[in-house]
C-alpha positions, 0 to 999 in steps of 0.5 A, a space after each residue: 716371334 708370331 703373335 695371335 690376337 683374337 676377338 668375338 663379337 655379338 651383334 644383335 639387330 635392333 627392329 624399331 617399328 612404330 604405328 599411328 592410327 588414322 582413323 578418325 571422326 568428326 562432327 561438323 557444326 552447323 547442321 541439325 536435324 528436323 522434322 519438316 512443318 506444314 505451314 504454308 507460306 503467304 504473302 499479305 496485300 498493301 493496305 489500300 487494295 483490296 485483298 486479293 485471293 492468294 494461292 496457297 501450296 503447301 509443303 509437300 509431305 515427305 517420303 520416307 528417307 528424304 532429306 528437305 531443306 525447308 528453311 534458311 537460316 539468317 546467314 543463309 545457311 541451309 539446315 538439314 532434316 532427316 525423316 522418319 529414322 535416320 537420327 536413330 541411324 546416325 546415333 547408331 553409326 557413330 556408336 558403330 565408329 567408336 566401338 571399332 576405334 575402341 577394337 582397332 587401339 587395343 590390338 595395336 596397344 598389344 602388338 606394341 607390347 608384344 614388339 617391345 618384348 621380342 626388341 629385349 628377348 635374347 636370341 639363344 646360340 646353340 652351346 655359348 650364349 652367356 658370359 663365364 661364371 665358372 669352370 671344372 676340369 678333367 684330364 685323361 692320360 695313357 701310354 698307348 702302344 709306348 714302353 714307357 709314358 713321356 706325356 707330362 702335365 699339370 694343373 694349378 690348384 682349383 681348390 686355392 681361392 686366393 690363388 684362382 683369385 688373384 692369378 687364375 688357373 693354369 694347366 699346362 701339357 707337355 709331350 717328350 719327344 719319343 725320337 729322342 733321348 731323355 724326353 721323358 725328363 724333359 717333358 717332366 721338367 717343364 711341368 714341375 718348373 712351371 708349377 713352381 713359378 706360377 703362385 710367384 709371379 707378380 700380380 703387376 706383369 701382363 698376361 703375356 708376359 707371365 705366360 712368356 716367363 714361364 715358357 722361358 723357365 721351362 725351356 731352362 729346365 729342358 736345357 739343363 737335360 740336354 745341354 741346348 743341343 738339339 739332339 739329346 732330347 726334348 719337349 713340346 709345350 703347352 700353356 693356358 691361363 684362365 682368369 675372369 672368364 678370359 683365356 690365354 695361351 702360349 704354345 711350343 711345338 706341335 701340341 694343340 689347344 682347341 676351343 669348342 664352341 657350339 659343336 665348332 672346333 677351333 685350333 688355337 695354336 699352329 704347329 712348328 713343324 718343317 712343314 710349313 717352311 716346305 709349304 712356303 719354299 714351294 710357293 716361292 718355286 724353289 720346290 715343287 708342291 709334290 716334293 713338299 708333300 713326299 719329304 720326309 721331315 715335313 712332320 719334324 719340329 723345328 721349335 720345342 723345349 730343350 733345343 737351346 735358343 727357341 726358334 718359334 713361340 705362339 701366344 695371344 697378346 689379347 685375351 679370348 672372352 670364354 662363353 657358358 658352353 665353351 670347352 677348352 681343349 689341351 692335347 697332344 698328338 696321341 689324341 689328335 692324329 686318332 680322333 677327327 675334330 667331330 669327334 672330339 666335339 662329340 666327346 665333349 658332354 655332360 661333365 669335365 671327368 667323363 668328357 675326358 675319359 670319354 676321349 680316351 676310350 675313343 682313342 684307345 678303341 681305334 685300336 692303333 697297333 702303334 698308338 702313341 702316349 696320349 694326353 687331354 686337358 679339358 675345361 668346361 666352362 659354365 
């Protein structure tokens, strides 16, 4: 049995960058300023001599802009004098210094300010960037070229609170099998035993394990068309259930479901088809590539609903977390073997209905002479 478990993670850098001024100013002790004095200095005689002519000299005068040590203090310290204007230059260099701390501060207080609201501002991602609040849905359906239409689906009522409540929303998609006889009613089986099923499911049995329950009853309700035997008819199969923002799938056959998200289409299921057993014997060198590729059944299913015992079942055992944006896809082939991924992307616009017919009518305009039922489910989450 192969199992898908998928995961989305969202990983945010964190910057952190912190700045300390260095600016700064000191004043050092000690100093002051003076004007220089025009005493002159003397040295008196002893008593019993005769005085003696002293010479005096005075202090020269000072230029302009000179600094003069003229006296010491008691510890030795010399005192600086500033002449003429350099006080006033002093005052005024200060007032300089601090009105340009004063700038420097307030530039780096916004610059912190602006950094710290870049560090909580959400970087946006083109098409999903929140959590799900809710969803609408829209179908399209057609018979194409075909005589008679063997796509089936259905869609649990989004109208019942109690229901969407407690088991969430389920639609599911089924395509009978066109080679074969009654696929019709087969495909029409496996949506109605699902719908009866799914508001009775217990409340306490995991995801997997409603979705796998239901897989189970609708492969009884194929059986019972076509005996189990492989040739009298059968179905593909598709299943999602959303509930609290999360998805969860289970897929039989060869139908997708895709998740859209930011204009990327991702394929959730993989097809059972011979295929990939063909691929497989061909890396093994039991085949050529070249034979793998011309056989004929490559394209023939090897799992589906109404063949018996189920060969093949793909579903996630975790859940997916669906984003605002998202766009949840169920299709069958009569779409996908027309339109390219990019162009399903591109449908996908405005609201649920219209992305669904708008798939339609790009199909139809292909203008496939052989065009083949075709059938989308889409969710559109917000």
């Amino acid at each position: 049995m192969i199992e898908y478990a998928s995961a989305f993670s969202n990983n945010t850098p964190f910057l952190n960058d912190n700045a300390t001024p260095d600016s700064g100013f000191q004043t050092q002790t000690g100093f002051s300023a003076a004007t220089p004095s025009g005493a002159a200095n003397t040295t008196p005689a002893p008593a019993e001599t005769a005085p003696a002519a002293v010479e005096t000299t005075p202090n020269p005068t000072p230029e302009a802009s000179t600094l003069v040590a003229e006296s010491v203090s008691l510890e030795g310290t010399p005192l600086p004098t500033v002449a003429g204007g350099g006080q006033n230059n002093l005052v005024l260099g200060l007032f300089i210094a601090v009105a340009a701390l004063a700038c420097a501060t307030v530039l780096l207080t916004r610059a912190l300010i602006r950094l710290k609201r870049k560090q909580h501002k959400r970087i946006p991602v083109r098409g999903a960037t929140l959590k799900a609040s809710g969803m609408e849905v829209g179908n399209a359906h057609h018979i194409g070229k075909r005589g008679n239409q063997e796509d089936s689906f259905a869609i649990s009522d989004l109208t019942n609170d109690k229901l969407c409540r407690h088991a969430g929303v389920l639609a599911v998609v089924a395509d009978g099998m066109g080679g074969l006889a009654d696929g019709e009613l087969v495909s029409g089986g496996v949506t109605s035993s699902v719908m009866r099923e799914f508001p009775l499911l217990p409340e306490s049995w995991t995801m997997p394990q409603k979705l796998l329950f239901l897989v189970e009853k609708a492969n009884e309700a194929g059986n019972a068309v076509t005996g189990g035997v492989k040739s009298h008819g059968g179905s593909t199969m598709l299943l999602t259930l959303i509930q609290d923002g999360s998805l969860w799938f289970a897929s039989v056959g060869d139908s997708r479901i895709c998740l859209v998200r930011g204009g990327g289409v991702i394929q959730l299921t993989r097809p059972h088809t011979y295929e990939s057993d063909l691929d497989k014997k061909a890396a093994c060198q039991d085949i050529t590539f070249e034979a793998a590729s011309a056989d004929s059944q490559r394209k023939a299913l090897t799992s589906y609903i109404g063949m018996g015992e189920l060969c093949a079942i793909d579903y996630s055992n975790q859940p997916i977390q669906l984003l605002a944006g998202d766009w949840v896809v169920l299709m069958t082939d009569g779409v996908f073997n027309e339109l390219t991924n990019a162009e399903i992307a591109h449908a996908l616009s405005d609201n649920a209905p219209s992305a669904a017919e708008r798939i339609e009518r790009m199909v139809l305009a292909k203008g496939d002479p052989h065009q083949d039922n075709l059938t989308a489910v889409v969710f559109r989450i917000f």
